[in-house]
C-alpha positions in Angstrom: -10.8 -9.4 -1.2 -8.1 -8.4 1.7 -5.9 -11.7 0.5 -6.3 -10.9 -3.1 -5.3 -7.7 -2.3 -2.0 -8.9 0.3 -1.3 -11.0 -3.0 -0.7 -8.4 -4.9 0.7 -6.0 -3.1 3.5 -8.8 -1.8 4.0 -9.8 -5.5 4.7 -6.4 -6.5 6.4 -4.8 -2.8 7.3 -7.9 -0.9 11.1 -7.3 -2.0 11.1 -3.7 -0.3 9.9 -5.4 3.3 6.5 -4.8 3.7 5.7 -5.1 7.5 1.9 -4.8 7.5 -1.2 -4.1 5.0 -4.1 -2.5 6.2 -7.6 -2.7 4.0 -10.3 -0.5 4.8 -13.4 0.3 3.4 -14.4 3.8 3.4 -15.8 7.0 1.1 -13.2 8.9 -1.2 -13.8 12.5 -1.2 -16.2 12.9 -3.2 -18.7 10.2 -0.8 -18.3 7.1 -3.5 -17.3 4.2 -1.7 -13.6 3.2 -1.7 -10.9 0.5 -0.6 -8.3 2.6 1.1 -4.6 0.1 1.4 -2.2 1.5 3.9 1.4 -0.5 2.7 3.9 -0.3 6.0 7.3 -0.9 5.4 9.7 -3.1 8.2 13.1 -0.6 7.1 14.3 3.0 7.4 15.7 2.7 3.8 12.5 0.6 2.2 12.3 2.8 -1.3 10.0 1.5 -3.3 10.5 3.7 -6.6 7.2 5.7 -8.1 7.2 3.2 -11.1 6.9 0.3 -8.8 3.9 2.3 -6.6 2.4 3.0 -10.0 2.5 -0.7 -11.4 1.1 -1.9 -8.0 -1.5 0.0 -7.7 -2.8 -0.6 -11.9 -2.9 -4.5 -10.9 -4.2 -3.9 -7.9 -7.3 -1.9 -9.1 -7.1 -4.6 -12.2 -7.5 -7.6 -10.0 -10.4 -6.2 -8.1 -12.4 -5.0 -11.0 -11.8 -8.6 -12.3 -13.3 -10.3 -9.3 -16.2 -7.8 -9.8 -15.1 -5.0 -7.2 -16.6 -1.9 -8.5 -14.8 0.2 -5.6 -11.3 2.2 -6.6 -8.6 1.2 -4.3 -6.1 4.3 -2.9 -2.6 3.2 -1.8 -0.5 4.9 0.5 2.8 4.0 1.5 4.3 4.4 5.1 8.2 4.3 5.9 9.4 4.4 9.9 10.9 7.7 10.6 14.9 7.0 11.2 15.9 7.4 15.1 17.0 10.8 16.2 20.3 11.0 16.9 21.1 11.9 20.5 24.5 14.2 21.0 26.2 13.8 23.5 27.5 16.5 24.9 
């Protein structure tokens, strides 16, 4: 499931520098189980747009209900904070 899941997720993000992708199984908030997909961006200035988040995340939940995978997958997206400027003074 976790390289079906990088497959997608590369397919559809890998041009925006995804760094990492964390897959863990947990409960949503309502206690039904859930796949919860942390994407971590390498750049500052990775922007994936909303339209490219929404398509990943349609053929991301496709692809698992296809290999059977009952549980709903929720994506988050993490950027780096930029470095703080130091003045000098």
């Amino acid at each position: 499931m976790k390289a079906a899941i990088e497959e997608v997720v590369q397919d559809e993000l890998g041009r925006f520098g995804v760094r990492e992708i964390e897959v863990r199984p947990d409960e949503d908030h309502d206690g039904d189980p859930a796949i919860y997909v942390v994407i971590h961006y390498a750049a500052v200035d990775a922007d994936p747009d909303p339209e490219n988040m929404s398509n990943t995340m349609f053929k991301l939940n496709n692809r698992l209900y296809a290999m059977n995978e009952k549980r709903f997958a929720h994506v988050s997206h993490v950027v780096p904070e930029p470095p703080k400027r130091v003045r000098a003074r």
